[in-house]
C-alpha positions as YAML, in Angstrom:
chain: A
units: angstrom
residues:
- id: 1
  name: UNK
  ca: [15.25, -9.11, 3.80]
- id: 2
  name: UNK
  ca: [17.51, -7.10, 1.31]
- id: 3
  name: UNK
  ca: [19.14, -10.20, 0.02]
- id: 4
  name: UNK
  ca: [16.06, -11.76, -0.48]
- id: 5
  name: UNK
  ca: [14.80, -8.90, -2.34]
- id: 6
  name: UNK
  ca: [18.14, -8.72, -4.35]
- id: 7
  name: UNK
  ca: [17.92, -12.76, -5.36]
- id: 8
  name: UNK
  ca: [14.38, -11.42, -6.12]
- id: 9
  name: UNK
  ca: [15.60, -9.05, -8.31]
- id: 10
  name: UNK
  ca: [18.56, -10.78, -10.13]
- id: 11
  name: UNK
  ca: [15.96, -13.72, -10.75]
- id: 12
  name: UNK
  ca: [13.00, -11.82, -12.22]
- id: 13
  name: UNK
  ca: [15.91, -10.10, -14.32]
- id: 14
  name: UNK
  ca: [16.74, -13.40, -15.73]
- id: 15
  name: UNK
  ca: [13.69, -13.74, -16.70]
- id: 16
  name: UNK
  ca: [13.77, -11.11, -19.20]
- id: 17
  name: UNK
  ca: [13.54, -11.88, -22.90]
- id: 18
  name: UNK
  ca: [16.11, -10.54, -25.41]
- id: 19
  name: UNK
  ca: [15.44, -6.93, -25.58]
- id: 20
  name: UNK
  ca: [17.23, -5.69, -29.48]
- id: 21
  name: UNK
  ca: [16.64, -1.71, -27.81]
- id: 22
  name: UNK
  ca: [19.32, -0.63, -25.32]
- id: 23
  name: UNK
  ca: [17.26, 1.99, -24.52]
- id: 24
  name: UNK
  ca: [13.92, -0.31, -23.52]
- id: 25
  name: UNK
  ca: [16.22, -2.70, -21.94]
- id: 26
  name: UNK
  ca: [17.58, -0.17, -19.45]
- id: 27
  name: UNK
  ca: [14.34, 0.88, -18.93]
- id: 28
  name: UNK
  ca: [13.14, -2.54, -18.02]
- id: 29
  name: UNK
  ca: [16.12, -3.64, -15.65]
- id: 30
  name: UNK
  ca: [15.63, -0.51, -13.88]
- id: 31
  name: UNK
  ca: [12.35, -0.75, -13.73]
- id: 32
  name: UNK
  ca: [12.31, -4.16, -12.21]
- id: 33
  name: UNK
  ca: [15.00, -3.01, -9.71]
- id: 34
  name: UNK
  ca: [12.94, -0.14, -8.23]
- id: 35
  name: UNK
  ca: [9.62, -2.08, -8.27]
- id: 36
  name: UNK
  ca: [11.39, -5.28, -6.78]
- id: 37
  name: UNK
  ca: [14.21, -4.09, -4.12]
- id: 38
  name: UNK
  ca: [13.10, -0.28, -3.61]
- id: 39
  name: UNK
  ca: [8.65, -0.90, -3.38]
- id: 40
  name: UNK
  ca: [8.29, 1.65, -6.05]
- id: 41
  name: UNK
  ca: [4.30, 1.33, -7.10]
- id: 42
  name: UNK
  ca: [4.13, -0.30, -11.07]
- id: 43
  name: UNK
  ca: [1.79, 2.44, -12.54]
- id: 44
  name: UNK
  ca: [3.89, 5.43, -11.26]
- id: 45
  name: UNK
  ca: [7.39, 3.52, -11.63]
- id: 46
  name: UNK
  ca: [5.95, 2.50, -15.38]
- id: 47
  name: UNK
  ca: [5.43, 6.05, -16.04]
- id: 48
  name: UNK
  ca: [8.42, 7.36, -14.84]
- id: 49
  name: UNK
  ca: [11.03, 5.74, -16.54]
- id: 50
  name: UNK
  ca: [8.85, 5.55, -20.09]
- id: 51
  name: UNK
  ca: [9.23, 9.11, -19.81]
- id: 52
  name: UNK
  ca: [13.44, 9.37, -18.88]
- id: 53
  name: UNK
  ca: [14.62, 6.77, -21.13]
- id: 54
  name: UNK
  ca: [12.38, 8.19, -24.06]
- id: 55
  name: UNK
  ca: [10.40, 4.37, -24.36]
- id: 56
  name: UNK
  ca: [6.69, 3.33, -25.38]
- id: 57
  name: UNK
  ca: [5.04, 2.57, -21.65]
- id: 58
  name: UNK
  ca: [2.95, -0.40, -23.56]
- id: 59
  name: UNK
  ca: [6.10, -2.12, -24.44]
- id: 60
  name: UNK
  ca: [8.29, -1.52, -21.01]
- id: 61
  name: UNK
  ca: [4.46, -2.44, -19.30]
- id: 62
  name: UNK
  ca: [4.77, -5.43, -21.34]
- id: 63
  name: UNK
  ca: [8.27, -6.68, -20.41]
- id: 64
  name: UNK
  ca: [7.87, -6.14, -16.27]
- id: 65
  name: UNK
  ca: [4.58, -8.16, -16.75]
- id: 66
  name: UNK
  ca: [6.52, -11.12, -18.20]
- id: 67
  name: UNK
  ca: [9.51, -11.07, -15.85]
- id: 68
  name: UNK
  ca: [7.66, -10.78, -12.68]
- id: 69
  name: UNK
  ca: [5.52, -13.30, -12.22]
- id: 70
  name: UNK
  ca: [1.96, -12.26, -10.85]
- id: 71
  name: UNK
  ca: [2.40, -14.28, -7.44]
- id: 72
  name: UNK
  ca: [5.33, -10.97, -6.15]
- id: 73
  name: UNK
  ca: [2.07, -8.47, -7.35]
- id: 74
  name: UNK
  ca: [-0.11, -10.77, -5.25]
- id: 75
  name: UNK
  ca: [1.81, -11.68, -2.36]
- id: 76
  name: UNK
  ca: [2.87, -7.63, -2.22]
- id: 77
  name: UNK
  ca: [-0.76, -6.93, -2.50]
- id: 78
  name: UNK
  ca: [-1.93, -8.97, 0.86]
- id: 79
  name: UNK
  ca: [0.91, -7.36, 2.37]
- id: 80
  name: UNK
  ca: [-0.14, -4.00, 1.96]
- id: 81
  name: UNK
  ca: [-3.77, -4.77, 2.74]
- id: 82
  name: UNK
  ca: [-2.92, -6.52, 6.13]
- id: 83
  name: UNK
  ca: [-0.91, -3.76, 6.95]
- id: 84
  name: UNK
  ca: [-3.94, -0.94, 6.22]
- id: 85
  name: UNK
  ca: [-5.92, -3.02, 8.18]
- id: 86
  name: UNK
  ca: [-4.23, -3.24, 11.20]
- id: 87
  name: UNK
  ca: [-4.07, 0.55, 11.32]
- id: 88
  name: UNK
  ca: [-7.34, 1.02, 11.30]
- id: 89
  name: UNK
  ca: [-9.23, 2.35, 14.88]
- id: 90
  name: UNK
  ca: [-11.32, 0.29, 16.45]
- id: 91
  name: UNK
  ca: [-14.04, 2.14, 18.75]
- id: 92
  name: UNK
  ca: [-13.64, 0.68, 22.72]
- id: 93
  name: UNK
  ca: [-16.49, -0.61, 24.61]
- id: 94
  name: UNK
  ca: [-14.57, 2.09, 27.21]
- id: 95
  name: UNK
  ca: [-15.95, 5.07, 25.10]
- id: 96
  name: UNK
  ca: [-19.71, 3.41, 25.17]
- id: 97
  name: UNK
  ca: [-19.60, 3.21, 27.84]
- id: 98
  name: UNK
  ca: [-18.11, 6.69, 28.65]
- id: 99
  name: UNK
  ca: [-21.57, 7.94, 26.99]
- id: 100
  name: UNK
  ca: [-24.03, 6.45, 29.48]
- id: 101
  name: UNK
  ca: [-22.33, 7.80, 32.03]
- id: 102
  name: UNK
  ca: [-22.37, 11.13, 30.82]
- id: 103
  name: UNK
  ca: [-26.10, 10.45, 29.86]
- id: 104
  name: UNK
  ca: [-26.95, 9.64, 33.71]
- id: 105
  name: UNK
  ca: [-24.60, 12.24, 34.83]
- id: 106
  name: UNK
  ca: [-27.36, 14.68, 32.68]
- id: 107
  name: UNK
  ca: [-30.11, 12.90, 34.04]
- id: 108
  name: UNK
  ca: [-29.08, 13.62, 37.54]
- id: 109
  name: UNK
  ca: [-28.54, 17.46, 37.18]
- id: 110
  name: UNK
  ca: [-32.12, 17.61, 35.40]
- id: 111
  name: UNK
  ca: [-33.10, 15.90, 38.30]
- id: 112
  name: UNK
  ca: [-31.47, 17.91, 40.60]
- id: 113
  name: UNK
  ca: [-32.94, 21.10, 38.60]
- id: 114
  name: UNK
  ca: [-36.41, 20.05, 38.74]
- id: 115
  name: UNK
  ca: [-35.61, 19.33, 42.64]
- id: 116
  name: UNK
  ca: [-34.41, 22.80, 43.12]
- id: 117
  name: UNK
  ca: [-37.15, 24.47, 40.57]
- id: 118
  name: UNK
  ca: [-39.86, 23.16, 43.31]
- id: 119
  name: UNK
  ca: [-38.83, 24.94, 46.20]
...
């Protein structure tokens, strides 16, 4: 899975356009790596590095978007979700279950009570 994410990454670097900034370019190719091979999240990774490397978020924003293509964002996406949604809990039939019995257990000591209350 690492080498796929590495092909990943050397392929959406390709994709960059000529950047004239060192700086920005940096920014972007690091960027890319931690977004593509290390699952940082865009918005915080954006952030991040605008702030280290001293670059305008817009622009480094703007690069990322055009060297990964929106499919990785997508495909990433339905990842996650199917993921969150296995982890959810499920309530058992067992624990409805579990409540009419403890509901007729009740019923039986009233009835036992009123039994008893008689005598």
């Amino acid at each position: 899975m690492d080498l796929d994410r590495e092909k990943l990454f050397q392929q959406f670097k390709d994709n960059l356009v000529f950047i004239d900034d060192v700086n920005l370019y940096r920014a972007t190719t690091i960027a890319i790596y931690l977004i593509v091979v290390k699952k940082a999240h865009l918005s915080e990774c954006i952030r991040n590095i605008a702030n280290k490397y001293k670059v305008n978020s817009a622009k480094l924003s703007l690069y990322i978007h055009e060297a990964i293509p929106t499919w990785f964002f997508e495909a990433r996406k339905k990842a996650h979700i199917k993921k969150f949604t296995a982890t959810i809990y499920k309530h058992d039939k067992v624990e409805q279950s579990a409540s009419l019995d403890i509901d007729n257990k009740i019923s039986s000591l009233r009835g036992l009570l009123n039994k008893g209350g008689t005598q």
